[in-house]
C-alpha positions as CSV (number, residue, x, y, z in Angstrom):
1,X,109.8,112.0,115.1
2,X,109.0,110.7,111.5
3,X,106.4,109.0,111.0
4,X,104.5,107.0,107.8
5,X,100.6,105.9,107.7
6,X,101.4,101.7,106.0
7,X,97.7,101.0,105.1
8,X,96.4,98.2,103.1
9,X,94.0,95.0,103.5
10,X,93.7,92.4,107.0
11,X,93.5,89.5,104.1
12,X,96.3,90.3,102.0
13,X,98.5,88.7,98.9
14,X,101.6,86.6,100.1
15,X,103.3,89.1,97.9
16,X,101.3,92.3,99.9
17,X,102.1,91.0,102.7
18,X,106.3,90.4,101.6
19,X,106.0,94.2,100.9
20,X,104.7,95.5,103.5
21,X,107.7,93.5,105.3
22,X,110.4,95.3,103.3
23,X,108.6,98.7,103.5
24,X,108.6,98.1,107.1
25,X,112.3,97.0,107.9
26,X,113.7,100.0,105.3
27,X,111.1,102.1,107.0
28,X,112.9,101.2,110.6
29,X,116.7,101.4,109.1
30,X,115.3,104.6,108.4
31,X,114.5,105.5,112.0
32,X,110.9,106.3,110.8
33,X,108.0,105.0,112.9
34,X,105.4,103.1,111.2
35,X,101.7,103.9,112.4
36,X,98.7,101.7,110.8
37,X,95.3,100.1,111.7
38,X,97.3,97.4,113.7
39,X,95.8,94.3,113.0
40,X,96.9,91.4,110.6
41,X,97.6,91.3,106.8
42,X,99.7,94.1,105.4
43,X,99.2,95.7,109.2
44,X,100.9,92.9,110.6
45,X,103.9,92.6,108.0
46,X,104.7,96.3,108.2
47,X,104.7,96.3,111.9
48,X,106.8,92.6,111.9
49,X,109.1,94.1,109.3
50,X,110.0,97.5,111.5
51,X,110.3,95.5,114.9
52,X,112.6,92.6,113.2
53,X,114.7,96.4,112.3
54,X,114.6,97.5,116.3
55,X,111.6,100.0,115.0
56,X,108.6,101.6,116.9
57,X,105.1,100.5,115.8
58,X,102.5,101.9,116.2
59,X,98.7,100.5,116.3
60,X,95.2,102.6,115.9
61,X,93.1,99.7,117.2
62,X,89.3,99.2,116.6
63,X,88.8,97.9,120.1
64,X,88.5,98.8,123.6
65,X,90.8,96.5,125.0
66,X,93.6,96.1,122.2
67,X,93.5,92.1,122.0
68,X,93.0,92.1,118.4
69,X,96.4,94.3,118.0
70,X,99.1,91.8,116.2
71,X,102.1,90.3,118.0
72,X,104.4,93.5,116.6
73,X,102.9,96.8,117.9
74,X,104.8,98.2,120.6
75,X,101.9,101.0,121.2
76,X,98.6,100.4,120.9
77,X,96.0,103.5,121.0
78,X,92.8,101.7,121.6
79,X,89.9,103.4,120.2
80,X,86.7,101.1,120.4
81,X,85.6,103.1,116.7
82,X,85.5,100.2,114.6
83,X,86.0,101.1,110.8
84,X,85.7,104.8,112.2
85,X,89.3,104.7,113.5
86,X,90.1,105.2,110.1
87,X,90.9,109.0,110.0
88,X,92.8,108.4,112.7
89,X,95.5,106.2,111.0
90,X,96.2,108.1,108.1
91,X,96.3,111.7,110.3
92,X,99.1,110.4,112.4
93,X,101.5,109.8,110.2
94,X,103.5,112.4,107.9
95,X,102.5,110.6,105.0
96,X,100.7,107.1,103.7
97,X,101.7,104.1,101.8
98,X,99.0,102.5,100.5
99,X,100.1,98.6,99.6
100,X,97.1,96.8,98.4
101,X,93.8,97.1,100.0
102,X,89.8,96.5,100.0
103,X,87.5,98.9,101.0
104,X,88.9,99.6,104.3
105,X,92.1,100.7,102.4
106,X,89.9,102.7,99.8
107,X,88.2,104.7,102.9
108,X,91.8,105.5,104.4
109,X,92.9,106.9,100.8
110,X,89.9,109.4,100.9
111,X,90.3,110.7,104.2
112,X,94.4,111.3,103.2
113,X,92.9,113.1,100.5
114,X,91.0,115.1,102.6
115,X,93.7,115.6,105.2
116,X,95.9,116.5,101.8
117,X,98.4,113.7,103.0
118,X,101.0,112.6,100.6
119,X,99.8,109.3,99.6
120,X,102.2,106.4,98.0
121,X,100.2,103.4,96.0
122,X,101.4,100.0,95.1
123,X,99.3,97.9,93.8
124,X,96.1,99.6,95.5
125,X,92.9,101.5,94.0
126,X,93.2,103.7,91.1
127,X,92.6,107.0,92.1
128,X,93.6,110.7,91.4
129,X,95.8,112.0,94.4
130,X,97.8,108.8,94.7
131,X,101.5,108.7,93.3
132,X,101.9,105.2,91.7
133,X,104.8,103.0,91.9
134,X,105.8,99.7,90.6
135,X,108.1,97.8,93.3
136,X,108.7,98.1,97.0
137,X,112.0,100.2,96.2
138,X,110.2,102.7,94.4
139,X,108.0,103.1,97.6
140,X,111.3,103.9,100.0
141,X,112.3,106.5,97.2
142,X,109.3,108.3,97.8
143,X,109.6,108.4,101.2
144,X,113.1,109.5,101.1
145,X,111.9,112.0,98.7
146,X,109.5,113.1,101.1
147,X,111.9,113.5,104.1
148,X,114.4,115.0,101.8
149,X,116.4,112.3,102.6
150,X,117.9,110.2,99.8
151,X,121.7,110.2,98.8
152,X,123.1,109.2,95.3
153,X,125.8,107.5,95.4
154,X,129.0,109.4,94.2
């Protein structure tokens, strides 16, 4: 099973948070499970964006008892770590996308540095390691990059 690490920010932009929709329908078109910290924000619109697709989601939540998991995660791995769930998010996917983000986010980056992750940014923190796009299409195109999975058209 494929699967991509969508991190970014509980508060996010109106236009994080329509991003992190669209990543997360093309992500479930795609028949690639989305795994991220599970909560609201750019959490929330990844995981509403792959279920309004018919895709799995996936949440690494900071509690015990999974009650602070958003509306959209079909599977929630409750940890009770806190912040320190963290590593845990970005080693369970193939890859990250980073879509905006506080420090929460910036934390997540280093440990996919760490972990050498493949790591997607749009409009996140500038940092070595972290391929940079402009729009939400050039995000899918790395990920079909990644899987080796993007056709031209003829």
């Amino acid at each position: 099973m494929r699967v991509v690490s969508v991190i970014g920010a509980s508060n996010c932009s109106e236009e994080e948070y329509r991003t992190a929709l669209y990543v997360g329908r093309e992500l479930a078109r795609r028949k690639i499970a989305v795994v991220c910290g599970g909560r609201t924000g750019v959490m929330e619109a990844v995981c509403r964006g792959a279920k309004e697709e018919g895709g799995l989601t996936i949440g690494i939540m900071p509690s015990y008892d999974g009650s602070d998991a958003n509306s959209y995660v079909d599977i929630k791995i409750k940890t009770g770590m806190g912040w320190n769930r963290n590593p845990i998010v970005v080693a369970s996917g193939d890859m990250v996308v980073a879509i905006g983000g506080h420090w929460g986010t910036l934390t997540e980056i280093a440990y996919a540095l760490i972990l050498s992750r493949y790591i997607v940014g749009y409009k996140t923190h500038n940092i070595d390691g972290i391929e940079k796009v402009r729009t939400p299409d050039e995000i899918i195109m790395k990920v079909e990059d990644f899987y080796g999975t993007r056709h031209c058209p003829s």
